[in-house]
Biopython code that builds the backbone (N, CA, C, O; Angstrom):
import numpy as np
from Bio.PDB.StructureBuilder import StructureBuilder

atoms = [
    (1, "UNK", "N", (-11.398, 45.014, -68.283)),
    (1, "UNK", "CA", (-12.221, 46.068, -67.708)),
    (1, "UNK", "C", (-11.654, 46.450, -66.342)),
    (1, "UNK", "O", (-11.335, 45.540, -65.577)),
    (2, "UNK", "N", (-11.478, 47.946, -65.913)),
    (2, "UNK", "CA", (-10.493, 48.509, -64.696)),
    (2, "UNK", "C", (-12.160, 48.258, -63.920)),
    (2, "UNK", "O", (-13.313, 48.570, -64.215)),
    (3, "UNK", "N", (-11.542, 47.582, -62.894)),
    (3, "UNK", "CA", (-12.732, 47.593, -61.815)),
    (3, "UNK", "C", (-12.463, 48.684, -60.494)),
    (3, "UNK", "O", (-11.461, 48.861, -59.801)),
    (4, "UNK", "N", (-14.059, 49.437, -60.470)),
    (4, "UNK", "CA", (-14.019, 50.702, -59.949)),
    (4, "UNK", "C", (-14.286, 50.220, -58.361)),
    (4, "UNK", "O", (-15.219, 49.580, -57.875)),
    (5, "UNK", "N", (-12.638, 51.004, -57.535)),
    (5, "UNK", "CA", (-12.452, 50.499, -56.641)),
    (5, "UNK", "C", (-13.959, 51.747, -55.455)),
    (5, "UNK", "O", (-14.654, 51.423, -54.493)),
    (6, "UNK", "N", (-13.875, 52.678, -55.983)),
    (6, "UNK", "CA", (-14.882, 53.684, -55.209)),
    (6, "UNK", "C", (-16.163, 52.734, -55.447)),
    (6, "UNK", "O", (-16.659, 52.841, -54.326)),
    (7, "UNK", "N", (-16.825, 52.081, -55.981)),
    (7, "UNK", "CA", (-18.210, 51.395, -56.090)),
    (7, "UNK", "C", (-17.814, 49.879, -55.501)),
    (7, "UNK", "O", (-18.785, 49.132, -55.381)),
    (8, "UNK", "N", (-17.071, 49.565, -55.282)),
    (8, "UNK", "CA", (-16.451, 48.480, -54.447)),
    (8, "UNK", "C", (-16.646, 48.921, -53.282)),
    (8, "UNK", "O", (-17.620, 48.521, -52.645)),
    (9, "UNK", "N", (-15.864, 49.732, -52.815)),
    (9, "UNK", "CA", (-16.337, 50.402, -51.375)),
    (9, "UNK", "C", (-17.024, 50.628, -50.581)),
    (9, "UNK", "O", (-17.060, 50.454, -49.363)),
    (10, "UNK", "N", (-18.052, 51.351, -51.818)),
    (10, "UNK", "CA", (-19.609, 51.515, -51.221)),
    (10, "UNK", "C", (-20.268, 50.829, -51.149)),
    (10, "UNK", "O", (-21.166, 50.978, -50.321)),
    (11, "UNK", "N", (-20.219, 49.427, -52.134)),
    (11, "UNK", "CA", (-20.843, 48.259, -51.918)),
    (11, "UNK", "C", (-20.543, 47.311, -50.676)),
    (11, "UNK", "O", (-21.289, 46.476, -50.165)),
    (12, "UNK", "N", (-19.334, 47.646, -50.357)),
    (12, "UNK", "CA", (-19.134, 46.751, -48.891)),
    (12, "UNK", "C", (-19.223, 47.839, -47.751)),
    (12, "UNK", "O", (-19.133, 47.563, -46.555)),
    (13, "UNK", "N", (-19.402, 49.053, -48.238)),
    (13, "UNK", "CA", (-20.128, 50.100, -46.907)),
    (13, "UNK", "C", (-21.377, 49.634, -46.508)),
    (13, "UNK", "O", (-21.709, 49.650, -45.323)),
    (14, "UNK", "N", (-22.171, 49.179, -47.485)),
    (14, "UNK", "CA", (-23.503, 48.951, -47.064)),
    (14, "UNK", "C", (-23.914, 47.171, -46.790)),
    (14, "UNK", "O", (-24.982, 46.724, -46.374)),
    (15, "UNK", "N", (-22.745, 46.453, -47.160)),
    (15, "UNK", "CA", (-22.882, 44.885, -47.054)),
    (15, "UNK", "C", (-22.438, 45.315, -44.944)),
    (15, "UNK", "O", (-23.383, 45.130, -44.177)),
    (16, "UNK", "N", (-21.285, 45.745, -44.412)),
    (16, "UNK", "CA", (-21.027, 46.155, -43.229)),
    (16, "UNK", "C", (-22.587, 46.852, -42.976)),
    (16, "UNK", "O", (-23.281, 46.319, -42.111)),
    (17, "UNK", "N", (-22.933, 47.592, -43.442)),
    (17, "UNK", "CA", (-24.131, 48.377, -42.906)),
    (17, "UNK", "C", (-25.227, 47.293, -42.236)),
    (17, "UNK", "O", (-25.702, 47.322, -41.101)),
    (18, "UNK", "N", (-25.573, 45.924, -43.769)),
    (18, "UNK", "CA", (-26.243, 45.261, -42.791)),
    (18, "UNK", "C", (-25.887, 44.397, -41.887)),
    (18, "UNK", "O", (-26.782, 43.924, -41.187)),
    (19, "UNK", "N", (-24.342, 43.925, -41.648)),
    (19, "UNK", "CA", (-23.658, 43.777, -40.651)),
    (19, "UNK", "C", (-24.600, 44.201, -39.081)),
    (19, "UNK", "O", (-25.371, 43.649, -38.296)),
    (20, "UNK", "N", (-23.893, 45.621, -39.297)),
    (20, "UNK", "CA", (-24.578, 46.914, -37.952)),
    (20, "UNK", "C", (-25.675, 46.305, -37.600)),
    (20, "UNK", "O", (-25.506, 45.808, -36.487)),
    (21, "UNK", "N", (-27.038, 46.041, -38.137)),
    (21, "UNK", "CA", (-27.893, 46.327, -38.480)),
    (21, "UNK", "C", (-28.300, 44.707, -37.617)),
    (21, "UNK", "O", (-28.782, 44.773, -36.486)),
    (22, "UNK", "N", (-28.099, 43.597, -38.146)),
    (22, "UNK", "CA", (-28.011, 42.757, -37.865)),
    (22, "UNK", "C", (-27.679, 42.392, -36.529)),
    (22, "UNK", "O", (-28.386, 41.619, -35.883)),
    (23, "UNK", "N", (-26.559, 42.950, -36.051)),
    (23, "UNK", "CA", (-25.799, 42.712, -34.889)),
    (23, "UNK", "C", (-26.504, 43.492, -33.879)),
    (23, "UNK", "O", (-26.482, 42.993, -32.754)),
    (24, "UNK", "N", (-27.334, 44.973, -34.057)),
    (24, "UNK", "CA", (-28.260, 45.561, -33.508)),
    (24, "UNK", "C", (-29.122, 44.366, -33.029)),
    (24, "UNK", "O", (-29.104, 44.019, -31.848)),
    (25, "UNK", "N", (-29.838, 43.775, -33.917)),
    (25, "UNK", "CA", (-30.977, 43.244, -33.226)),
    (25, "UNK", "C", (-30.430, 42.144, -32.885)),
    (25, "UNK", "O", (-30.420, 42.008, -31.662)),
    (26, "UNK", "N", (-29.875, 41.127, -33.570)),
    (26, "UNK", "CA", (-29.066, 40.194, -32.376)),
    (26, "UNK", "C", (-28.761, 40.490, -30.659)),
    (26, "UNK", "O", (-29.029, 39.718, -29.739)),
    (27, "UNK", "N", (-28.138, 41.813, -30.562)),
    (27, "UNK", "CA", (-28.141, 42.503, -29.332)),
    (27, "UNK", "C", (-28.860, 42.265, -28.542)),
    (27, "UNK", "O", (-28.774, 41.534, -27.555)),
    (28, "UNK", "N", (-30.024, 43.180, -29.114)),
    (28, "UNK", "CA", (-31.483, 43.855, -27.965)),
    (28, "UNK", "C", (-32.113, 42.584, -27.947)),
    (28, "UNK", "O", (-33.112, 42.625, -27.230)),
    (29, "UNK", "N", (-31.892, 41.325, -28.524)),
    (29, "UNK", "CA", (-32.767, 40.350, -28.265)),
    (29, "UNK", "C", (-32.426, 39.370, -27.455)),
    (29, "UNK", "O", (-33.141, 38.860, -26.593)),
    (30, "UNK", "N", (-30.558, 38.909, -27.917)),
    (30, "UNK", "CA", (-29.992, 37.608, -27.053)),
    (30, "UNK", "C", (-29.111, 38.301, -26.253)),
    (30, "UNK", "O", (-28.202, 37.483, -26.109)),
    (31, "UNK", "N", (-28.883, 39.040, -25.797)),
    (31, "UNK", "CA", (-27.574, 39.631, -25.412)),
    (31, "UNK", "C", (-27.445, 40.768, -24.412)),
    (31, "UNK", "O", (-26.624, 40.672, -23.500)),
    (32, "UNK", "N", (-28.283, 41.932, -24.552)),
    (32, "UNK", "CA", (-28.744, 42.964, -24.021)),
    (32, "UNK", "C", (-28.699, 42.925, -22.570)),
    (32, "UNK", "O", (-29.523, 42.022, -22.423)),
    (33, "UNK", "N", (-28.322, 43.259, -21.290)),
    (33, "UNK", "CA", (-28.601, 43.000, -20.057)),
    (33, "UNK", "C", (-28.357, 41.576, -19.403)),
    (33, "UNK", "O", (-28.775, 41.295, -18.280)),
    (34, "UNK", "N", (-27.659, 40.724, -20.187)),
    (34, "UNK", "CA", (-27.317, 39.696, -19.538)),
    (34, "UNK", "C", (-25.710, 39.035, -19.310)),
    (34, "UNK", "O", (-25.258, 37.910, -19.522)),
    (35, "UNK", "N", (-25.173, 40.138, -18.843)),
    (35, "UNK", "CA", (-24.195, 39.855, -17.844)),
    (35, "UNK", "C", (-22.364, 39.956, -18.980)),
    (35, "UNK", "O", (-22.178, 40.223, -20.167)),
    (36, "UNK", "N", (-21.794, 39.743, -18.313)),
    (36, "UNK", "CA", (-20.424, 40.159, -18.804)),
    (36, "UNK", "C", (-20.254, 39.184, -19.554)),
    (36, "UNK", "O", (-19.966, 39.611, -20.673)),
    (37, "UNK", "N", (-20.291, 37.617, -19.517)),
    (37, "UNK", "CA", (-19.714, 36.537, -19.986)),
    (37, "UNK", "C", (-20.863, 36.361, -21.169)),
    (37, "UNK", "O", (-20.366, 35.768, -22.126)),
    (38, "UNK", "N", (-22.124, 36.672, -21.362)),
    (38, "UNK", "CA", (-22.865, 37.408, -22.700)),
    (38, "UNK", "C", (-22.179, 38.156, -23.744)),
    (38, "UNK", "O", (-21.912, 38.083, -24.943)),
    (39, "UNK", "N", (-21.938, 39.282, -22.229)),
    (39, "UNK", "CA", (-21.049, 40.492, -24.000)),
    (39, "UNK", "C", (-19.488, 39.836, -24.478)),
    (39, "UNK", "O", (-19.010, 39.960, -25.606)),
    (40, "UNK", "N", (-19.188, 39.499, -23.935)),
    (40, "UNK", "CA", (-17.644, 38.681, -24.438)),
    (40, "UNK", "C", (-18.038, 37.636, -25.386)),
    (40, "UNK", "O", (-17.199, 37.579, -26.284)),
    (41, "UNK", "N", (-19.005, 36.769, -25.545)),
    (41, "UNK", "CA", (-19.813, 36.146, -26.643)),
    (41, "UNK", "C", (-20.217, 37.009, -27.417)),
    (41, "UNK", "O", (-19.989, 36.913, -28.623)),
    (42, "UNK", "N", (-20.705, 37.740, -27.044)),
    (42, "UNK", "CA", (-21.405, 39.196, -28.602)),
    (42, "UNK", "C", (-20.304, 39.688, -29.489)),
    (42, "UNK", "O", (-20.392, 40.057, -30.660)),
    (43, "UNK", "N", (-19.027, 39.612, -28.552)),
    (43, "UNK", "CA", (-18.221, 40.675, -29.171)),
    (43, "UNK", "C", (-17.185, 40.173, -29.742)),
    (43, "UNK", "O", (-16.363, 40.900, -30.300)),
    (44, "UNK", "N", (-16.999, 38.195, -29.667)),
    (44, "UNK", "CA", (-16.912, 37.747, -30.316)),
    (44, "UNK", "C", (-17.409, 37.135, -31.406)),
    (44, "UNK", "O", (-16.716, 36.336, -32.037)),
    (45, "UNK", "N", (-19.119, 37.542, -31.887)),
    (45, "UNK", "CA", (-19.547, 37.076, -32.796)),
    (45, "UNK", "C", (-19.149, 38.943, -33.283)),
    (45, "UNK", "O", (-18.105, 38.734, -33.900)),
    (46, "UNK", "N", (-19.233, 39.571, -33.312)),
    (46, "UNK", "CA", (-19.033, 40.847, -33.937)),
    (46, "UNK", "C", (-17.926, 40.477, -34.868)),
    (46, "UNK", "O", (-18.034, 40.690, -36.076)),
    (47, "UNK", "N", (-16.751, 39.870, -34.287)),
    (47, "UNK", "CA", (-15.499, 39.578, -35.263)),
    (47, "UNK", "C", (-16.055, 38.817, -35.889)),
    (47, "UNK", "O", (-16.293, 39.547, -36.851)),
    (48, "UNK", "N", (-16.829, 37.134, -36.353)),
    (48, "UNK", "CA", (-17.017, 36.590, -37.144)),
    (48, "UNK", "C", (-17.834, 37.039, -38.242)),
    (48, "UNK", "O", (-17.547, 36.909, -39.433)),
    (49, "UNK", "N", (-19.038, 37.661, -37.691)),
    (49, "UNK", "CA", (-19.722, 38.595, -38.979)),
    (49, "UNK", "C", (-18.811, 39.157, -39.936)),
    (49, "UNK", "O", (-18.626, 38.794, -41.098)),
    (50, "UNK", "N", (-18.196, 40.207, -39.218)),
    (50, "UNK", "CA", (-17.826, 40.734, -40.469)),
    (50, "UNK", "C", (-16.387, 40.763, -41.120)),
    (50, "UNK", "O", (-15.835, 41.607, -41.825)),
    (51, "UNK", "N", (-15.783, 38.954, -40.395)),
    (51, "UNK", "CA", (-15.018, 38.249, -41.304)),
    (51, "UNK", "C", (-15.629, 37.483, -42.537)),
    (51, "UNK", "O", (-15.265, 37.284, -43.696)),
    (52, "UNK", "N", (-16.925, 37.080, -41.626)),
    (52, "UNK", "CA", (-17.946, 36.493, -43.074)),
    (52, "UNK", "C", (-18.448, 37.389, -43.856)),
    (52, "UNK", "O", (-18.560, 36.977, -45.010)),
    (53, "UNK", "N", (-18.748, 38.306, -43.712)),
    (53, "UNK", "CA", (-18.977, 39.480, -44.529)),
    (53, "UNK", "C", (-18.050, 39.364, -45.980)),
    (53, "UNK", "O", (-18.291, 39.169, -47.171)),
    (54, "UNK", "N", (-16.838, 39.607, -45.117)),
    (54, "UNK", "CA", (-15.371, 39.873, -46.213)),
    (54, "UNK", "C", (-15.219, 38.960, -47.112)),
    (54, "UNK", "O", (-14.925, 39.134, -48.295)),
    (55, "UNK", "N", (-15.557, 37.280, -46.174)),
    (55, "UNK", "CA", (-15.519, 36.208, -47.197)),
    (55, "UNK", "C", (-16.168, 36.506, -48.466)),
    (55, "UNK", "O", (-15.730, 36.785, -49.582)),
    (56, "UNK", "N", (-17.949, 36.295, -47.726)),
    (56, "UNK", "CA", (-18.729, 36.710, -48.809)),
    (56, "UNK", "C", (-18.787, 37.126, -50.022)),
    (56, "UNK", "O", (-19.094, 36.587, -51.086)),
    (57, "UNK", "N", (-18.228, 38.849, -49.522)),
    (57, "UNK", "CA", (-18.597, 39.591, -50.705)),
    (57, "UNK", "C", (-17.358, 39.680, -51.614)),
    (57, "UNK", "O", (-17.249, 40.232, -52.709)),
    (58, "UNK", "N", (-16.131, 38.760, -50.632)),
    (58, "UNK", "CA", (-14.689, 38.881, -51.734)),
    (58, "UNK", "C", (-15.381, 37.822, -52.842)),
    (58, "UNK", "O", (-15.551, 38.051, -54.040)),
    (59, "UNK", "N", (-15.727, 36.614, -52.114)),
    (59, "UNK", "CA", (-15.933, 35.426, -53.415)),
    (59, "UNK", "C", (-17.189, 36.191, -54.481)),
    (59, "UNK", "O", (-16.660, 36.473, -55.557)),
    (60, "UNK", "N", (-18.407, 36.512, -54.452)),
    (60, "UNK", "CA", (-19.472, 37.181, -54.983)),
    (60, "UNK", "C", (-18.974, 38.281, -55.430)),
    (60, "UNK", "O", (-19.861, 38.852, -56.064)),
    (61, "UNK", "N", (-18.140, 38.800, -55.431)),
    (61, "UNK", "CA", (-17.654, 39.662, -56.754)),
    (61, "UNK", "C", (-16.202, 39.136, -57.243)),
    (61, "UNK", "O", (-15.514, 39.722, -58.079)),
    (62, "UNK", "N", (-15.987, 38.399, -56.839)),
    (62, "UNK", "CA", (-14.444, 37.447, -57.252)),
    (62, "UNK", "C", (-13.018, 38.376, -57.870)),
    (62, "UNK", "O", (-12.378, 38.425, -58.920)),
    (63, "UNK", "N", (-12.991, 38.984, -56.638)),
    (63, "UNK", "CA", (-11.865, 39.958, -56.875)),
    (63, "UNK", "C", (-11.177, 39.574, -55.327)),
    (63, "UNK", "O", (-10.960, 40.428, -54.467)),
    (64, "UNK", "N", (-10.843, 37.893, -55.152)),
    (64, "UNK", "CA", (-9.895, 37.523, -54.491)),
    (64, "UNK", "C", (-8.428, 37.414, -55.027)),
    (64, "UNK", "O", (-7.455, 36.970, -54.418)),
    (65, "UNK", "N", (-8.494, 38.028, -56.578)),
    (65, "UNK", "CA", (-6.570, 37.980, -57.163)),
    (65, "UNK", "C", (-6.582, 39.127, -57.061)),
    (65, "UNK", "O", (-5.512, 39.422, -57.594)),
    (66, "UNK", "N", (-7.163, 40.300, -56.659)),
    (66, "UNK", "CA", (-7.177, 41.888, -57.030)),
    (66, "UNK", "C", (-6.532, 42.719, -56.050)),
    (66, "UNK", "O", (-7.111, 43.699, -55.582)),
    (67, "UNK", "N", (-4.882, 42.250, -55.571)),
    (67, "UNK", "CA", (-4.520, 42.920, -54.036)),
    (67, "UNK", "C", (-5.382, 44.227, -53.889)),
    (67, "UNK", "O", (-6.450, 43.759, -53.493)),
    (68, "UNK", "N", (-5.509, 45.245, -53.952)),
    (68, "UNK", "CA", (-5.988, 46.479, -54.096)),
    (68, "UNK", "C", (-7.131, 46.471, -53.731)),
    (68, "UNK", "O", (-7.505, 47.443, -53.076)),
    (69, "UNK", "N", (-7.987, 45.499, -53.988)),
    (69, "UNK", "CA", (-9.546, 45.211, -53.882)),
    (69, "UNK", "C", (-9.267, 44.516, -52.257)),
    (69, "UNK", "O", (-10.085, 44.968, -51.455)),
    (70, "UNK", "N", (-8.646, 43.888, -51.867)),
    (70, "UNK", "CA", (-8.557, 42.759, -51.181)),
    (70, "UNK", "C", (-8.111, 44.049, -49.942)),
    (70, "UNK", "O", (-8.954, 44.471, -49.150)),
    (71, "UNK", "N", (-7.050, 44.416, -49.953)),
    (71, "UNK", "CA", (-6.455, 45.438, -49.384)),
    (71, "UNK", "C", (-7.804, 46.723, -48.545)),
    (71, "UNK", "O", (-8.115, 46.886, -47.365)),
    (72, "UNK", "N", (-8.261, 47.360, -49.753)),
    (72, "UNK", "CA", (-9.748, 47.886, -49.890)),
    (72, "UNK", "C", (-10.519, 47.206, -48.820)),
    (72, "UNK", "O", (-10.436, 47.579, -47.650)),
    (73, "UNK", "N", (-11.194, 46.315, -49.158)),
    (73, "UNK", "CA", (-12.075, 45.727, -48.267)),
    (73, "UNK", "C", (-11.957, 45.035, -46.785)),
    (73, "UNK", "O", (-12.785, 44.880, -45.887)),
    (74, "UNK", "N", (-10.760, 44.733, -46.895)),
    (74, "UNK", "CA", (-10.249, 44.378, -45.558)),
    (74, "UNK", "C", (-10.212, 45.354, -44.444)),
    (74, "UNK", "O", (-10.451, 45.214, -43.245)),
    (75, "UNK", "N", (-9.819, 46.473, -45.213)),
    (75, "UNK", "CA", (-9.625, 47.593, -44.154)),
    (75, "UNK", "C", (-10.911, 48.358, -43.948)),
    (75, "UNK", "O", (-10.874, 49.012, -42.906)),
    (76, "UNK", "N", (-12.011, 48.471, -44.613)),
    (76, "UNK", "CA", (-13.290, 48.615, -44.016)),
    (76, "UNK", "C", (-13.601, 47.511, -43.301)),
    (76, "UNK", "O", (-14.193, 47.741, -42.247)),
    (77, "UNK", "N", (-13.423, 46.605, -43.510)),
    (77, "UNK", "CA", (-13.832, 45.657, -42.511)),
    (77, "UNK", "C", (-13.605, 45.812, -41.117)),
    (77, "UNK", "O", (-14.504, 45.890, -40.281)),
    (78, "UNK", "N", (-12.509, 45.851, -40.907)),
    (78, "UNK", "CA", (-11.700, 46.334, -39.540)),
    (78, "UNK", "C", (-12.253, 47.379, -38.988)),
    (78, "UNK", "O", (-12.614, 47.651, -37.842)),
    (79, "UNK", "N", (-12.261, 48.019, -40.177)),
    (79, "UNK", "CA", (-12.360, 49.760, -39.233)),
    (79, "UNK", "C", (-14.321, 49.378, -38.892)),
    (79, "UNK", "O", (-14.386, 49.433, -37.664)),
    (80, "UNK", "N", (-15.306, 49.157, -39.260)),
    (80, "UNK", "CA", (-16.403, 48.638, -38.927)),
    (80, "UNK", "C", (-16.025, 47.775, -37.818)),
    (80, "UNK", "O", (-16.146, 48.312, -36.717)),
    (81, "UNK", "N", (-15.545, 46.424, -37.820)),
    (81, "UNK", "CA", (-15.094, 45.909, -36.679)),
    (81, "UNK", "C", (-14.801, 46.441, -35.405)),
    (81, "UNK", "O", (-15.335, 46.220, -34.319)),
    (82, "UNK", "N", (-13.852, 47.188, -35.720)),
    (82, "UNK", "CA", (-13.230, 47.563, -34.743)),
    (82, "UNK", "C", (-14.088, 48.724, -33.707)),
    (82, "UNK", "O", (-14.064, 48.891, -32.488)),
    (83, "UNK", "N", (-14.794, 49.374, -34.756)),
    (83, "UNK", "CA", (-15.954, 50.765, -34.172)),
    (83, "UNK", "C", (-16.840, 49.825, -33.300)),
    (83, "UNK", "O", (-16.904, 50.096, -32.101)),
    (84, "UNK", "N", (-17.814, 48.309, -33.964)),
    (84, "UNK", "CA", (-18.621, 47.938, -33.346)),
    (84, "UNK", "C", (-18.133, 47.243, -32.186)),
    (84, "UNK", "O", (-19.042, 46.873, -31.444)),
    (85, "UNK", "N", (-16.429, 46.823, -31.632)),
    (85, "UNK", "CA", (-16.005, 46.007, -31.037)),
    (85, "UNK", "C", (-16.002, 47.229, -29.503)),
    (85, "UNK", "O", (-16.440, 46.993, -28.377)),
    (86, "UNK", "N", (-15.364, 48.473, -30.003)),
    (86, "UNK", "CA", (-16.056, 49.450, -29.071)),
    (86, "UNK", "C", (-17.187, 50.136, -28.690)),
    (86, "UNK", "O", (-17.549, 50.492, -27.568)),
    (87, "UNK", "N", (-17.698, 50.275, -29.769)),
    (87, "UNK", "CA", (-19.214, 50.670, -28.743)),
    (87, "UNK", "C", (-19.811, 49.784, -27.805)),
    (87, "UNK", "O", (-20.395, 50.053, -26.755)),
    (88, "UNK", "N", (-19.490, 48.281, -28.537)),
    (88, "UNK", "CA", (-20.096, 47.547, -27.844)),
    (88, "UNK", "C", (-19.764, 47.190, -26.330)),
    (88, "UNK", "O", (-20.633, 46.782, -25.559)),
    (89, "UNK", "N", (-18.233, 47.404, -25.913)),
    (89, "UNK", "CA", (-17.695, 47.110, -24.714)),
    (89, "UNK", "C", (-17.731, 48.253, -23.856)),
    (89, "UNK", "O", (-17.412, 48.316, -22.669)),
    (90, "UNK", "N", (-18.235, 49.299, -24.742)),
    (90, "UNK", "CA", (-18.381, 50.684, -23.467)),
    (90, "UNK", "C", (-19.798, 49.930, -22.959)),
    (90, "UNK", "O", (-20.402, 50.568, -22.097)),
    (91, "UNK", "N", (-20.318, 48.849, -23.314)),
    (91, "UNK", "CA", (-22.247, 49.031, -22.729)),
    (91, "UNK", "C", (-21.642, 48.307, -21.377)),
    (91, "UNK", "O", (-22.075, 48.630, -20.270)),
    (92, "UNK", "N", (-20.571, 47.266, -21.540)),
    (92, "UNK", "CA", (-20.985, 46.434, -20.100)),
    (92, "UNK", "C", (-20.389, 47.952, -19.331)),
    (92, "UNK", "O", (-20.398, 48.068, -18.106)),
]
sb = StructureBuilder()
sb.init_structure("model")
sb.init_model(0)
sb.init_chain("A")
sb.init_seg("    ")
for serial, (resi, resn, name, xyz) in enumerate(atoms, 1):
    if name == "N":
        sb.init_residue(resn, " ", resi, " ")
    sb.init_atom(name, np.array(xyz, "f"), 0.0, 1.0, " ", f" {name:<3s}", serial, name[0])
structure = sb.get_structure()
């Protein structure tokens, strides 16, 4: 069975979504207004999320032999990463 790389996508658009989402309120609760050596902790848990993310959802749909898939998802990952790694460092 050809596994459909567009519904792959969107499924880890919205696994990243609750990423966002997550990391939002993590924010406004532990993090928010408390000082530089805070956001350098935030913005290193930003990278582990949504390396665990990738773990995750590579093993739970088990298309870790699928370069293409692997390829795919990695690079949303990043590009999410990388968006939340800047917004977040314009706040300090």
């Amino acid at each position: 069975m050809e596994l459909d790389y567009e519904d792959l996508g969107k499924r880890f658009d919205c696994a990243c979504g609750d990423v966002i989402e997550k990391l939002s309120t993590v924010y406004a609760t532990d993090y928010k207004g408390a000082g530089p050596e805070k956001l350098s902790a935030f913005l290193e848990l930003i990278q582990k999320e949504f390396d665990a993310a990738e773990t995750t959802f590579i093993r739970d749909n088990k298309i870790g032999s699928d370069a293409r898939a692997l390829q795919d998802i990695k690079a949303i990952a990043k590009s999410y990463a990388r968006k939340c790694l800047s917004d977040y460092s314009k706040v300090a």
